[in-house]
VMD Tcl script that draws the C-alpha trace (Angstrom):
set ca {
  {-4.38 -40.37 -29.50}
  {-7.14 -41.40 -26.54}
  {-4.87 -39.73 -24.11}
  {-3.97 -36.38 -26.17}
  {-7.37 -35.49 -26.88}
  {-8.17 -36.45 -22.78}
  {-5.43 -33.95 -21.74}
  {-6.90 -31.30 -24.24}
  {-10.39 -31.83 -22.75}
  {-8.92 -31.22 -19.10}
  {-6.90 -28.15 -20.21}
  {-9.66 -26.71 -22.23}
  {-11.75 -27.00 -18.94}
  {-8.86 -26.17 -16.28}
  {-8.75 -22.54 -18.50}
  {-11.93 -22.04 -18.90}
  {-13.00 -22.15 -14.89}
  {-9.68 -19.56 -14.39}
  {-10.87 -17.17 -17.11}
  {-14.16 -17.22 -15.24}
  {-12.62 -16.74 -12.03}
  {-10.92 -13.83 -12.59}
  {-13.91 -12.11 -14.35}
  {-15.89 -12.45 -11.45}
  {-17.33 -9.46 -9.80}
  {-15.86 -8.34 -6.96}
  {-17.61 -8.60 -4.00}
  {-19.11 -5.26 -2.68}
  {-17.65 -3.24 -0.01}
  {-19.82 -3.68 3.36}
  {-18.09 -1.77 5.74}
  {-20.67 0.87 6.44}
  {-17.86 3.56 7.01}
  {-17.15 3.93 3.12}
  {-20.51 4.75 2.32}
  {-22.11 7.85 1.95}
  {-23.32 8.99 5.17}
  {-21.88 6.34 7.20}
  {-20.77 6.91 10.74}
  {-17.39 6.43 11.22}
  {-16.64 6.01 15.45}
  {-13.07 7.13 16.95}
  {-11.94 4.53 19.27}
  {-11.16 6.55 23.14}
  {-7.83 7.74 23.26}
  {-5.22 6.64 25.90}
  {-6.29 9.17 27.96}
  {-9.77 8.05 27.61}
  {-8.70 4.79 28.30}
  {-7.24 5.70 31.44}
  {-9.79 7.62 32.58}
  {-12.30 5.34 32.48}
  {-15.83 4.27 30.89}
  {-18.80 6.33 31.45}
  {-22.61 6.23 30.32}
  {-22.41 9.22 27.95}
  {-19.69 8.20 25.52}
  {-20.11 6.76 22.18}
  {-19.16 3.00 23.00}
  {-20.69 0.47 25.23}
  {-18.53 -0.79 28.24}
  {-17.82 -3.76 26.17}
  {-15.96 -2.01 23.38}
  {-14.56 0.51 25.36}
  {-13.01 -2.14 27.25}
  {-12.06 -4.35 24.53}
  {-10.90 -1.45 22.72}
  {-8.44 -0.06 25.86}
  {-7.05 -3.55 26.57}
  {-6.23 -3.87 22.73}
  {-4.32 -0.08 22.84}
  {-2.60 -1.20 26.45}
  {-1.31 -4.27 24.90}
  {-0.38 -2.68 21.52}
  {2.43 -0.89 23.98}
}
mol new
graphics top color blue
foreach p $ca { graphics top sphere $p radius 0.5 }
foreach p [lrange $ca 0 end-1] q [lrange $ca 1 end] { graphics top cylinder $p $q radius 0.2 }
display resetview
């Protein structure tokens, strides 16, 4: 009898932490690109890429560059 109403106990609990699990809020979107007014940046095109960084575009020489390697590689 000890160890039905012990297995009870643990099942009660066991469904009662997945019900509140799954009614959890999600968690909120932070990607600043889905919010209103959020800038969303164009990564350089291949021809970009092979051109070259310069000072006046929209990325610093560390993205560009991480960004190009990434699109040569994805060939």
């Amino acid at each position: 009898m000890r160890s039905a109403v012990l297995t009870l106990t643990t099942v009660t609990f066991a469904l009662a932490a997945v019900c509140a699990a799954q009614t959890s809020p999600p968690t909120p979107n932070t990607n600043p690109q889905t919010k209103p007014g959020g800038t969303i940046v164009v990564n350089p095109t291949e021809a970009e890429c092979k051109q070259g960084w310069k000072a006046g575009m929209r990325w610093t020489k560390d993205q560009f560059d991480e960004f190009c390697s990434r699109l040569g590689a994805s060939k």
